[in-house]
C-alpha positions as CSV (number, residue, x, y, z in Angstrom):
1,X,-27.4,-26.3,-9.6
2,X,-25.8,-24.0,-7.2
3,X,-22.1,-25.7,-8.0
4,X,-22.7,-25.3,-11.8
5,X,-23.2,-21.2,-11.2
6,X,-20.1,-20.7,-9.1
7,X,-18.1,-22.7,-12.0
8,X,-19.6,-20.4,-14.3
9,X,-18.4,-17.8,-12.7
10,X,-15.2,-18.4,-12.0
11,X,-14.4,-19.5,-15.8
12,X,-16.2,-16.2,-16.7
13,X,-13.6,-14.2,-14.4
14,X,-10.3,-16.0,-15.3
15,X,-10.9,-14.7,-19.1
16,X,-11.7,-11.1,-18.3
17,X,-8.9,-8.9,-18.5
18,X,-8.0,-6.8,-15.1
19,X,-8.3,-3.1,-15.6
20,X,-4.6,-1.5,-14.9
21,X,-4.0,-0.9,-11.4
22,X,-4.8,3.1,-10.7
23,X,-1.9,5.5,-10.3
24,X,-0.8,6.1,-6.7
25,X,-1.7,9.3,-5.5
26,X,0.6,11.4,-3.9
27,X,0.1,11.3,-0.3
28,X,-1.5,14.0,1.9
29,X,-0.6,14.7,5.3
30,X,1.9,12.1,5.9
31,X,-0.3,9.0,5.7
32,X,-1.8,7.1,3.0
33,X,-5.6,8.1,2.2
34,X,-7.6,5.3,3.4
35,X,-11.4,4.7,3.7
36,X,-11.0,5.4,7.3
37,X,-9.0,8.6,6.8
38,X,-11.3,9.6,4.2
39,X,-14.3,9.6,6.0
40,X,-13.1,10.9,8.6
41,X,-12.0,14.1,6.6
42,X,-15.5,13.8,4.9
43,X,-17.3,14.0,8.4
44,X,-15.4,16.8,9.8
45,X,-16.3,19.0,6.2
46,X,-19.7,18.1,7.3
47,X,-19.7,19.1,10.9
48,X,-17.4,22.4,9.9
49,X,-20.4,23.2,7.6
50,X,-23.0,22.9,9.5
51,X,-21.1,25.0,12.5
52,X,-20.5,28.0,9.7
């Protein structure tokens, strides 16, 4: 039962179309934007606001 869902899925998948990939945005500060760098940036906003 569980082998007969996973097929399923997978031939479900290999017929849907991929969305285009998303445009690369320019980069900021020298580095790519990662998740990392972006919460980074997010917490220091945070700890800047709640020092103002």
């Amino acid at each position: 039962m569980l082998s007969n869902n996973i097929k399923g899925q997978s031939r479900q998948l290999s017929h849907r179309q991929l969305p285009p990939p998303a445009p690369v945005l320019p980069k900021m500060e020298g580095c790519l934007p990662t998740r990392a760098t972006a919460t980074k940036k997010y917490k220091d906003n945070l700890i800047a606001d709640v020092n103002d």
